[in-house]
C-alpha positions in Angstrom: -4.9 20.7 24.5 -3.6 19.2 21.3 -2.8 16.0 20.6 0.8 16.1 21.0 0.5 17.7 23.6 -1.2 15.2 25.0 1.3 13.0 24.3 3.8 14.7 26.0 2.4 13.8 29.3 3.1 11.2 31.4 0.0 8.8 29.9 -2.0 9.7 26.9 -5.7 10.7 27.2 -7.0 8.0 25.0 -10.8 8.2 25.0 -10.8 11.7 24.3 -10.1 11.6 20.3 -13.3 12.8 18.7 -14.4 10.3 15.8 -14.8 13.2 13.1 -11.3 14.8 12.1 -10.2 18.5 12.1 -12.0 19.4 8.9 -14.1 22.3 10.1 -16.9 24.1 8.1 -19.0 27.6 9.1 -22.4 25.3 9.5 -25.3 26.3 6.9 -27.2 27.3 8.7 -25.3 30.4 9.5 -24.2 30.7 6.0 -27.2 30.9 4.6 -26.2 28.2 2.3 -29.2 25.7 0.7 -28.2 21.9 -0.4 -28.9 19.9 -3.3 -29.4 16.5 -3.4 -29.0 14.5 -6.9 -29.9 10.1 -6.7 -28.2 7.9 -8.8 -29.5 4.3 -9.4 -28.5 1.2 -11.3 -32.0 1.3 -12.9 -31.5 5.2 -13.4 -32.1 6.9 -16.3 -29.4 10.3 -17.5 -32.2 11.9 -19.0 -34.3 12.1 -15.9 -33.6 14.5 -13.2 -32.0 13.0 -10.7 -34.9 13.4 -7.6 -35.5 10.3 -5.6 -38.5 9.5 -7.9 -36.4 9.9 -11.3 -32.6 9.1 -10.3 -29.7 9.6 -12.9 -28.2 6.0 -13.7 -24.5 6.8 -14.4 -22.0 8.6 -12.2 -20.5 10.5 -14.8 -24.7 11.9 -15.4 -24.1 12.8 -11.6 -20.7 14.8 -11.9 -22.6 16.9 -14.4 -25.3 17.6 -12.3 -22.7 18.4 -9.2 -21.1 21.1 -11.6 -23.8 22.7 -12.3 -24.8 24.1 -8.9 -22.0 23.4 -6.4 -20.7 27.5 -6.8 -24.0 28.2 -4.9 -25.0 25.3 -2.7 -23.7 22.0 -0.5 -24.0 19.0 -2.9 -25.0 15.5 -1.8 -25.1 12.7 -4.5 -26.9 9.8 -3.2 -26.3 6.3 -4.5 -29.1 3.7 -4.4 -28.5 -0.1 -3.7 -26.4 -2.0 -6.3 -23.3 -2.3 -8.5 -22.1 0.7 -10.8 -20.1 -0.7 -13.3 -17.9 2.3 -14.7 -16.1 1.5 -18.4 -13.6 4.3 -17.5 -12.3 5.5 -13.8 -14.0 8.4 -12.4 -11.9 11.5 -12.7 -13.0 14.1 -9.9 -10.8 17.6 -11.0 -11.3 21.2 -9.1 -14.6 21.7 -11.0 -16.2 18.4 -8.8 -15.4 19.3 -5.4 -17.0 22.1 -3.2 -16.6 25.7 -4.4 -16.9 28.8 -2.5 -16.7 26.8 1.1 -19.5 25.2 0.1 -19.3 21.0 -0.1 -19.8 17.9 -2.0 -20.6 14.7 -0.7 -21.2 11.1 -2.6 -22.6 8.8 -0.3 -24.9 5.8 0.2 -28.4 6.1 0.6 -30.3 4.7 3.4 -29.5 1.3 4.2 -27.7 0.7 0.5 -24.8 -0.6 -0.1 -23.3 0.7 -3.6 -20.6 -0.3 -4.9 -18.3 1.5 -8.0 -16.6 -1.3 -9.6 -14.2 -1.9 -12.3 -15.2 -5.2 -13.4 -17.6 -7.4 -15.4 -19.2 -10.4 -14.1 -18.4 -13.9 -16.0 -20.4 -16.5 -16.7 -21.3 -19.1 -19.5 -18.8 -21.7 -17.7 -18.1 -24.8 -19.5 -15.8 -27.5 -18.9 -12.4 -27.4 -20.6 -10.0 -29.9 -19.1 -12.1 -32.2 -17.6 -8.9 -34.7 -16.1 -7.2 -31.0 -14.6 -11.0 -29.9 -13.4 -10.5 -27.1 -15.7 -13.5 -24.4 -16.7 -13.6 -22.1 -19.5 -15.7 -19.0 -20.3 -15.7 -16.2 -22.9 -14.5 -13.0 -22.3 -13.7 -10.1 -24.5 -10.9 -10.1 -26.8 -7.9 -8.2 -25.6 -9.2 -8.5 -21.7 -6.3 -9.0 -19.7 -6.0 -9.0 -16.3 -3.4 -9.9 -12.8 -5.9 -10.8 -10.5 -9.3 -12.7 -10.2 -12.4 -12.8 -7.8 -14.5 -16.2 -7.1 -17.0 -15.5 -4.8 -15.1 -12.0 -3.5 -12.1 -13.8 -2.7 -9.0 -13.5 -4.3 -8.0 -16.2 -7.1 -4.3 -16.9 -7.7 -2.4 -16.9 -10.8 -1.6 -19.9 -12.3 1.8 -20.9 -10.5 4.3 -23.7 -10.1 7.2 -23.0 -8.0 10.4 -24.1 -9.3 13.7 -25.4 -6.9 16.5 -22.4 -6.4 19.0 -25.5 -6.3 18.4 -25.8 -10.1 18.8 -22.5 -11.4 21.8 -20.5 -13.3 21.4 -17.3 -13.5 23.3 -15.3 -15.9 23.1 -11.1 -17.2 20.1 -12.4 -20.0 18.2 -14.6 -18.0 18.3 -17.9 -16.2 18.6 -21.9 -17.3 16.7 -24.4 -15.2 19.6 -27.6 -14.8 16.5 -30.1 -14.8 14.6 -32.1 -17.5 11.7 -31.9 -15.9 10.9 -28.8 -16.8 12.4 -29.2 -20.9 8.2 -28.9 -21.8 8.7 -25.1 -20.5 10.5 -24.5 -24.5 7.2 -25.8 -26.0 4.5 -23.7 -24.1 2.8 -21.3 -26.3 3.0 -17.1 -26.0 5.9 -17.7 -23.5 6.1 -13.9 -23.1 3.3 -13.2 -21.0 5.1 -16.1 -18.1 6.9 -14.1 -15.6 9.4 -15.1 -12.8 8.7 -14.2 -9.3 10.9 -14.0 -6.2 10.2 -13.9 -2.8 13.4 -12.8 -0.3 13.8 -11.3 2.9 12.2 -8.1 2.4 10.9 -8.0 -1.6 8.6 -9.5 -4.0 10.1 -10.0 -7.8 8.3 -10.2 -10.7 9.7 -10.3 -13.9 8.3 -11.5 -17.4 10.0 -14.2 -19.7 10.9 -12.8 -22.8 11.7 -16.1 -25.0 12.3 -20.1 -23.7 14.9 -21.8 -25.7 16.0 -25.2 -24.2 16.4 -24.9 -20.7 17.8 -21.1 -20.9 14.6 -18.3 -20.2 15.5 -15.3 -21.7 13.9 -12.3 -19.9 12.5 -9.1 -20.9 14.3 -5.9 -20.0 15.1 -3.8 -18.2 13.4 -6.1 -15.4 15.9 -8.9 -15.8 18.6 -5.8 -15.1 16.4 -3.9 -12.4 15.4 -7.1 -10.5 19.1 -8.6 -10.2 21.0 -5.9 -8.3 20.5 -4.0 -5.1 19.2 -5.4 -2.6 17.6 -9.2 -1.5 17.3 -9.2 -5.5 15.9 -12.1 -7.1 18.8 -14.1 -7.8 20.6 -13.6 -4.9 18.3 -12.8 -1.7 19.1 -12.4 1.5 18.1 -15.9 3.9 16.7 -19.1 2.7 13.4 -19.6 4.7 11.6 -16.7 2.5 13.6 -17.2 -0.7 10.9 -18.9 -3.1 11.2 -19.0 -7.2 7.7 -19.5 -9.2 7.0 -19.5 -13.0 3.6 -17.5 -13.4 0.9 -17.5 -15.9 0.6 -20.1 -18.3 -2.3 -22.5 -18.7 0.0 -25.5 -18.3 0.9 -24.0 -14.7 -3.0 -24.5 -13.9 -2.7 -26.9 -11.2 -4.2 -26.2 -8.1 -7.9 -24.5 -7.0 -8.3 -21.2 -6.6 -6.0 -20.1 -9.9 -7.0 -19.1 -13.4 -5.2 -18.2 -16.5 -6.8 -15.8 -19.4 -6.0 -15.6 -22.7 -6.5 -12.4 -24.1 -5.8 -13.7 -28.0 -8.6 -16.3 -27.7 -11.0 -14.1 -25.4 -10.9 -17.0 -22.6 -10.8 -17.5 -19.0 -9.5 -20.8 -17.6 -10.4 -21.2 -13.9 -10.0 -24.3 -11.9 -12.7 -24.2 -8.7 -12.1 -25.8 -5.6 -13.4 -29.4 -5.4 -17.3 -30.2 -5.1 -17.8 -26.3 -6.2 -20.1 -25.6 -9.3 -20.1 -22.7 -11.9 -23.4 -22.1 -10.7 -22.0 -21.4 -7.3 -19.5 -18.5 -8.4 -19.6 -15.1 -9.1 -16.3 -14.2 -11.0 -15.7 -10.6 -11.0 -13.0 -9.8 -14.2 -11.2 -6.2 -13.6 -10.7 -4.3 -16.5 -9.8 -1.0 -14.9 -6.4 -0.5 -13.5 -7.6 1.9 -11.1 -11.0 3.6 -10.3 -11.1 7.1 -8.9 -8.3 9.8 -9.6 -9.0 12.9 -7.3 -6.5 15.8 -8.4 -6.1 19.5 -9.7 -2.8 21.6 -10.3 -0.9 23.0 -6.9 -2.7 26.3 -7.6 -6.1 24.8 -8.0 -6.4 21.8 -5.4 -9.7 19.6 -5.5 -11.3 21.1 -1.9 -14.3 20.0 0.2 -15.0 16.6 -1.4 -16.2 13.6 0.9 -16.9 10.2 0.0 -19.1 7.9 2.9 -20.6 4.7 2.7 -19.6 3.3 -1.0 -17.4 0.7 -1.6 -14.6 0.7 -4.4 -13.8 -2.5 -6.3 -12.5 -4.8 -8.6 -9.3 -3.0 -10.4 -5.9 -4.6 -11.7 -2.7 -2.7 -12.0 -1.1 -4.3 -15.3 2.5 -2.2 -14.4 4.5 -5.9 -14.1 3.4 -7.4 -17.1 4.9 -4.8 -19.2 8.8 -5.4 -19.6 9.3 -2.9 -16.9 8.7 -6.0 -14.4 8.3 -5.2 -10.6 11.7 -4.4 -9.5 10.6 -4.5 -6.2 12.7 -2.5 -3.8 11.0 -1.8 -0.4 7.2 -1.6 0.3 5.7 -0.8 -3.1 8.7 1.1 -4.7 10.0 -0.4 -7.7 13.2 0.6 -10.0 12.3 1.2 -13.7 14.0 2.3 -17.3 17.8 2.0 -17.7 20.9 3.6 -15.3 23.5 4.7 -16.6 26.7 3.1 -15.6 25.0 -0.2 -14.2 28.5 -2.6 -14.3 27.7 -5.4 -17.0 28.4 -8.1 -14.2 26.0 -6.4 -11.4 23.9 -9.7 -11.1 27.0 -10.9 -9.7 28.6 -7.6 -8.3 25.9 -5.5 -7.0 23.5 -8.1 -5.5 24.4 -5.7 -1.9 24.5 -2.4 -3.0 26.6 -0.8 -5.6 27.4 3.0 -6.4 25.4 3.0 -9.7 22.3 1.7 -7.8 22.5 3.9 -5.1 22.0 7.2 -7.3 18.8 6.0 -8.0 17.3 5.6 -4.7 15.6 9.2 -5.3 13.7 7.9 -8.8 11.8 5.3 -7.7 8.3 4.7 -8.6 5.1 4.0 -6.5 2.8 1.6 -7.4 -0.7 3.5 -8.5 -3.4 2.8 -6.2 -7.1 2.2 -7.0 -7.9 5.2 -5.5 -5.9 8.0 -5.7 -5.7 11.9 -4.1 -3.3 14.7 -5.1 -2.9 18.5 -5.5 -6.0 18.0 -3.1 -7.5 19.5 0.1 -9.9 18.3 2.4 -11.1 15.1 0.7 -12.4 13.0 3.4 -13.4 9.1 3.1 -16.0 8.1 5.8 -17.6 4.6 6.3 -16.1 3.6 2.9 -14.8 0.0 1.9 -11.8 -0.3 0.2 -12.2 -4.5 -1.3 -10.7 -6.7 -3.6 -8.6 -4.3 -5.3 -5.7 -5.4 -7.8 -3.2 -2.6 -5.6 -3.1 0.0 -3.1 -6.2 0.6 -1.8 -5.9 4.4 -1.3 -2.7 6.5 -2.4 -2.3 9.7 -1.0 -0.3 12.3 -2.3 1.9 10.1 -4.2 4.9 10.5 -6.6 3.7 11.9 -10.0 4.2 8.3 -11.5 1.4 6.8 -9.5 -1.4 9.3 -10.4 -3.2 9.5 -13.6 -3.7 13.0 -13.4 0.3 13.6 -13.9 0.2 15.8 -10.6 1.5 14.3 -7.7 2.1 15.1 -3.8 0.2 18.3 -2.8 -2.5 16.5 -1.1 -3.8 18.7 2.5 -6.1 17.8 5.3 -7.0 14.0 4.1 -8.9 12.2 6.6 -9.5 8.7 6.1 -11.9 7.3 9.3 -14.0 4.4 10.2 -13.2 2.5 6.9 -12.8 -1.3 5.8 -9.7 -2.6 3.7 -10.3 -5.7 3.0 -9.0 -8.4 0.6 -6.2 -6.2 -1.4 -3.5 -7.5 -3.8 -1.2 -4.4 -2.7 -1.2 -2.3 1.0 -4.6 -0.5 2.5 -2.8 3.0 2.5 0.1 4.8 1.2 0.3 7.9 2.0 3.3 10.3 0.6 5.7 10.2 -2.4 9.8 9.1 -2.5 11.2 11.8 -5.1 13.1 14.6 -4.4 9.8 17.1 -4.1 8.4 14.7 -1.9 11.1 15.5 0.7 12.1 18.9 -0.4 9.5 20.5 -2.2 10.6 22.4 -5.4 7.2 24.2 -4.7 5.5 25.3 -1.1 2.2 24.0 -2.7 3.9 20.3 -3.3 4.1 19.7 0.5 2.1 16.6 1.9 0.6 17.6 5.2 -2.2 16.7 8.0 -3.3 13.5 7.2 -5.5 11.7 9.9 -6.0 7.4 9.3 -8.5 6.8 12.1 -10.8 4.0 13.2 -9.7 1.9 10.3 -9.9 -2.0 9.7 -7.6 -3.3 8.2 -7.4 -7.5 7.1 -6.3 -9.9 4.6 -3.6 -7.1 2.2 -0.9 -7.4 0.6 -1.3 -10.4 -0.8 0.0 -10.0 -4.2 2.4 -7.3 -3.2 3.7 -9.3 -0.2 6.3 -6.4 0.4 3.8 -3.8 0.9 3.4 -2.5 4.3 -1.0 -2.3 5.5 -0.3 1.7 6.0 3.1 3.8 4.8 3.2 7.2 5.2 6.7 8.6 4.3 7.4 12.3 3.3 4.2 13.9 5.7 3.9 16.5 7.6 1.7 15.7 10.7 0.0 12.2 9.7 -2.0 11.3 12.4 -2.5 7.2 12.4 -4.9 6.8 15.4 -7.0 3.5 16.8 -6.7 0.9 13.6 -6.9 -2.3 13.4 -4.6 -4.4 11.3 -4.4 -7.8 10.7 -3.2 -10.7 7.9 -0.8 -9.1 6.5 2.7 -10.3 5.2 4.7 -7.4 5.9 4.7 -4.8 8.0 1.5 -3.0 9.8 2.1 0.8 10.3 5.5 2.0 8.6 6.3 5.9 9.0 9.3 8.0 6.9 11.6 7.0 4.2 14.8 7.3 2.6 17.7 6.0 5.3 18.4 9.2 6.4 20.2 10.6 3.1 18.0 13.3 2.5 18.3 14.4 6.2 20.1 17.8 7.0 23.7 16.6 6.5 23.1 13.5 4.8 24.1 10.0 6.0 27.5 9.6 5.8 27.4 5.7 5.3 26.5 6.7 1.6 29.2 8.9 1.1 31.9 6.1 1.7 33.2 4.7 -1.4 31.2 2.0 -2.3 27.8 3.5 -2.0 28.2 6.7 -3.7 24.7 7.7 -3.3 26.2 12.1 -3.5 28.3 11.6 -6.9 24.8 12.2 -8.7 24.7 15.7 -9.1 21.0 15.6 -8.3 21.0 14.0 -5.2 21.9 17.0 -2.7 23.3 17.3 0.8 20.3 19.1 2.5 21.2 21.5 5.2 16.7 21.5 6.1 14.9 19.0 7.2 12.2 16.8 5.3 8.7 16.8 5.8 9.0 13.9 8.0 7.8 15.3 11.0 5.2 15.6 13.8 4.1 12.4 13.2 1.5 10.0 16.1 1.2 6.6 15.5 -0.9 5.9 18.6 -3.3 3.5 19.9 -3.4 1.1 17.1 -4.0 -2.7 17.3 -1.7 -5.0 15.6 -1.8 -8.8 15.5 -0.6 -11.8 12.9 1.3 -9.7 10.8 4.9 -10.2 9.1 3.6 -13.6 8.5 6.2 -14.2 5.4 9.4 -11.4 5.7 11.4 -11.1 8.8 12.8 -7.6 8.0 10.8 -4.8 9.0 8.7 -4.2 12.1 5.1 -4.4 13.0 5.9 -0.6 13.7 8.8 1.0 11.6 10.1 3.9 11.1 12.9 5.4 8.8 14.5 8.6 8.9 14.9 11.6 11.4 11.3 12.7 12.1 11.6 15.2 14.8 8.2 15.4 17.2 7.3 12.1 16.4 5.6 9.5 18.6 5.0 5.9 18.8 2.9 5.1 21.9 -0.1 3.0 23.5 0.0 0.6 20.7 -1.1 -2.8 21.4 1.4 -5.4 18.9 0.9 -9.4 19.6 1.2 -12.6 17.6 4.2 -11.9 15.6 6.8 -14.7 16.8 10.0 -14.5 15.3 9.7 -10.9 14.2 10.1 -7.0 15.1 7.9 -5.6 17.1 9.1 -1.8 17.3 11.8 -0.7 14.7 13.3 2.4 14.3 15.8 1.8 11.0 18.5 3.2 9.6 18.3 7.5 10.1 16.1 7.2 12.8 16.5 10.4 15.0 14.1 12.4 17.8 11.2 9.6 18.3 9.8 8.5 20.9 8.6 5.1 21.5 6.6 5.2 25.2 3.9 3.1 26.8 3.8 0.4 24.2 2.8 -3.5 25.0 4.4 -6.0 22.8 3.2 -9.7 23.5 5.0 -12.4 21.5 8.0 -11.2 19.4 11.2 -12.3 18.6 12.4 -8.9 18.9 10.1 -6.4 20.9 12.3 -3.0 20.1 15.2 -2.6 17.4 17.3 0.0 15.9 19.8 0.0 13.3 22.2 2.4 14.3 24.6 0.4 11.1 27.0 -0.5 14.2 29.5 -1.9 11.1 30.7 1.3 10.1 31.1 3.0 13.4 32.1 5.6 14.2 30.1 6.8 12.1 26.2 7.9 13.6 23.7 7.2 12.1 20.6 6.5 14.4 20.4 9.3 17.0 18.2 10.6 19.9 15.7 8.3 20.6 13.8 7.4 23.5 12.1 4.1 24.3 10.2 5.0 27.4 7.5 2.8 30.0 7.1 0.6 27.0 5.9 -3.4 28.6 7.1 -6.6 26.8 7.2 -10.6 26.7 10.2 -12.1 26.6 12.1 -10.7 23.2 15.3 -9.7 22.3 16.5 -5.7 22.0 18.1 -5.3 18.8 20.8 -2.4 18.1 23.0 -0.1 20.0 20.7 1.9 23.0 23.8 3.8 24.1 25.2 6.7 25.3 27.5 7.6 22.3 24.3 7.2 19.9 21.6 9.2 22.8 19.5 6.5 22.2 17.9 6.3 25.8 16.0 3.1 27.0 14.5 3.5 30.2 11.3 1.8 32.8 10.8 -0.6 29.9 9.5 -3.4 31.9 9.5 -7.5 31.0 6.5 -9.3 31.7 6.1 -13.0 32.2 3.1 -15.3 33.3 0.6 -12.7 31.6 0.9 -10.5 34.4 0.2 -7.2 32.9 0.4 -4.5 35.3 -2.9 -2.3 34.9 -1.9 0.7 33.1 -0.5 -2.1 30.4 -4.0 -3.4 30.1 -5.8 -0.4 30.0 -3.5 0.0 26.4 -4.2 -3.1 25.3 -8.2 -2.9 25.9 -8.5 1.0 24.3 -6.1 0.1 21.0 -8.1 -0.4 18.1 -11.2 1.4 17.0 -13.1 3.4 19.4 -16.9 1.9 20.6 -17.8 5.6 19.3 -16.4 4.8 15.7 -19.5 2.5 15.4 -19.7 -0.6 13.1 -16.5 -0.7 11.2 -16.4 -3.9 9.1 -17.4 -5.7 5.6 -17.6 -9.5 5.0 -15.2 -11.3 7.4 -13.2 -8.1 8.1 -14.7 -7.4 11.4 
């Protein structure tokens, strides 16, 4: 029986999901097939041969070796104990995976822990301020870098956060209507300070271009792409969320925890919490923006590659400190460049939506994670630890933006099991792109299908990104996301589809009306077939002290029509004053059944936009057997939508009926899954 057909039953067989995925393989020993084992150690050497007595010492030696015999043999690269510190990412093209059916695997060796890291250590700490408790080191000229790690924790940026109540904002920049902050005109390289903006649903960052005065003067076009749309950054939507900081500048150096480099000088200022030492620290610098890049061309996919056991750390995405900014949008997808026809006035006039900014919903970018997969097949990442990571842990079949390769989407058969993400400035996963190919593939080999996320952990993301979601998977066909456990997050934990329901068959209507607009670009079409948003199960996943800063979103969202689509036996607590289960705007043939939802402001929601009935929008769902707290039901569950809401059952005094605890005790990761954790995220 499959899986969803499972699901369509009356309760869901939950022990019965096997651990390994649906990658299958003829075993050698009926093919006849020998394999080769290559070791790789920190105290290596490349001209040795890479047996356990005389291991290669670089990775790069290692792909070399993997070439050379992978047409005729299964490939295992083991990686001794220790850190691999790579001066360039790792670029694994059709030539590294498995050829002929045959397979390559880079894994740990016995009882090691290896890690592939983007970083060099710091030391040489000296005091530099001793009044601030300021320390200095040298680093290489040029260095630059968004994020920090003390001690494998996050450090902050130095940050001050300024009052809303004293700000203009005007179609150049912003003035600051306080003397207290007249020293900001005096501060040196004023270009590399940014803005950031924290509203109901996005995260702003945009860099000063010039301080004169009291005016700041920003760079474009993120001053432009950062005032209009939606919760922008001068006006967003609420006032408990809405927060305005000036970043990065040694005189913002205030607080532990946050550093300031100066690329110029070749310094790192770091202030460490009181009573710690230098010679207590390790300070891990990035210097990559991203570490492994696994893709070939939609003819030539990368096939039959698995990574188990390694962990992947220490990167930094520079993308906001470029004058492009991080016009955030919605859960790492950011406007960028210059649209036509943008009104002169739309900090003021388009601050909720415009017709100029809706064309562009469909040319968003996705933030490049530190791993990334596309024009792929059958790349599977056991066991691995995704840590301390300057973005998205893992992107999966993104847009073409986000991969370094060029090639996006196309990625086929990913599994992604009994894995750690841990400690991440951006989400754990994003699977799927946003562009027009990502919904309606221009080419059959473009499609993003059959991705299984199983027996993950998931702790402590987003938390530079604060909009990013732990796992999004938007334009896929068939992504499985099975027994995970997610936790510490800002934002939301599992969000499913994309794009409001205009690239839908028929469109949304709502952005036909006048003021939206979205179909007078010629390129954004009317579709009369679906997208790829379908036959998705998010099922049996454990979900607890998320949305701890934005209220919109849900623990569980979804966007879009995704027809065959289930959300059931998940276990969501600890999320007070926010959406559980939320089916936005589009939403059409999912079924929410058997959930239990303890301590939400809202345990199920749907935006069926109720303002511009009669107009549909949010169709033919079912929220079935589900079990909640006391909570509020947002949306219309009607007759005239089909939305169907039935043996949903309140519970109060803890008195979970069995079948409700038997959910909450098998969500999560399975006992069979084994040991899934690193550090704290356990």
């Amino acid at each position: 029986m499959t899986l969803l057909g499972m699901a369509r039953g009356t309760a869901l067989a939950l022990c019965v999901w096997p651990v390994v995925g649906f990658s299958a393989f003829v075993p050698d020993n009926q093919r006849n097939v020998e394999t080769v084992t290559f070791t790789v150690s920190p105290q290596g050497d490349d001209s040795a041969d890479g047996s356990a007595t005389r291991p290669f010492k670089t990775l790069a030696r290692a792909q070399q070796a993997v070439r050379s015999v992978n047409s005729n043999a299964n490939v295992v690269v083991l990686l001794a104990d220790g850190i691999y510190r790579i001066a360039d990412p790792l670029h694994f093209t059709p030539a590294d995976g498995g050829q002929d059916g045959n397979n390559v695997t880079w894994q740990s060796a016995p009882n090691a822990s290896p890690v592939i890291a983007g970083s060099l250590p710091v030391t040489g700490w000296k005091i530099s301020d001793a009044a601030r408790q300021i320390y200095v080191a040298d680093v290489p000229a040029g260095t630059d870098t968004r994020q920090l790690w003390v001690n494998n924790r996050l450090a902050k940026p130095a940050s001050i956060e300024i009052p809303r109540s004293a700000i203009e904002f005007d179609a150049e920049g912003m003035t600051i209507n306080d003397p207290k902050y007249d020293y900001l005109a005096s501060l040196p390289t004023q270009h590399r300070i940014e803005v950031q903006a924290t509203g109901y649903f996005t995260n702003r960052l945009s860099p000063v271009k010039s301080i004169a005065g009291r005016k700041l003067l920003m760079q474009q076009p993120a001053w432009d792409n950062n005032t209009w749309g939606y919760d922008t950054l001068n006006a967003p939507v609420g006032s408990e969320s809405a927060h305005l900081y000036l970043n990065n500048s040694l005189a913002f150096l205030t607080q532990p925890n946050q550093f300031y480099v100066d690329p110029e000088g070749g310094k790192l200022y770091y202030r460490p919490a009181a009573g710690v030492t230098p010679e207590q620290m390790t300070v891990e610098l990035p210097r990559l923006p991203y570490l492994v890049a696994i893709g070939g061309s939609y003819e030539r996919p990368v096939r039959d590659l698995t990574f188990k056991g390694i962990r992947f750390s220490y990167t930094s995405w520079m993308g906001p400190s470029s004058p492009e900014g991080y016009a955030d949008q919605q859960s790492g997808a950011y406007l960028t460049g210059v649209t036509p026809g943008r009104p002169k006035d739309a900090f003021k006039s388009c601050v909720w939506g415009c017709r100029a900014f809706e064309t562009r919903r469909n040319d968003w970018s996705q933030i490049p994670a530190a791993v990334q997969v596309s024009a792929a097949e059958r790349i599977v990442f056991d066991q691995v630890v995704f840590a301390h990571l300057g973005q998205i842990g893992l992107g999966i079949g993104n847009n073409d933006n986000a991969h370094a390769t060029g090639v996006g989407l196309g990625a086929r058969s990913i599994e992604v099991k009994r894995s750690v993400f841990n400690d991440l400035a951006g989400g754990a996963i994003l699977a799927g792109g946003i562009s027009r190919d990502a919904h309606h593939p221009s080419n059959p080999r473009m499609a993003n299908r059959n991705v299984v996320i199983a027996n993950n952990r998931i702790k402590t993301v987003s938390q530079v990104y604060m909009d990013n979601s732990a796992i999004l998977s938007t334009y896929v066909d068939s992504a499985i996301i099975l027994h995970n456990d997610i936790s510490d997050a800002p934002y939301d934990g599992i969000d499913i589809g994309w794009g409001w329901g205009i690239n839908d068959v028929g469109g949304n209507a709502v952005y036909r009306i006048a003021e939206r607009g979205h179909y007078d670009h010629p390129d954004n079409l009317i579709y009369d077939t679906p997208t790829l948003h379908r036959r998705v199960m998010v099922a049996y996943n454990r979900l607890y002290n998320i949305k701890t800063r934005f209220h919109d979103g849900g623990a569980i969202y979804n966007l879009s029509a995704s027809p065959d689509t289930f959300i059931a036996e998940n276990y969501v607590y600890n999320i007070p004053d926010r959406i559980a289960l939320y089916l936005d705007e589009g939403s059409r043939y999912i079924t929410i059944r058997n959930n239990v939802v303890d301590g939400a402001g809202t345990w199920l929601n749907i935006n069926t936009v109720g303002s511009y009935q009669p107009l549909r929008t949010s169709t033919d769902n079912k929220a079935v057997g589900n079990w909640h707290t006391e909570g509020k039901v947002g949306g219309l569950w009607d007759a005239y939508n089909n939305n169907l809401m039935e043996g949903n059952q309140l519970i109060k005094g803890g008195k979970w009926p069995a079948e409700a605890r038997r959910v909450m005790e098998n969500a999560g990761i399975q006992k069979e899954a084994g040991a899934v954790a690193y550090g704290d995220a356990r």
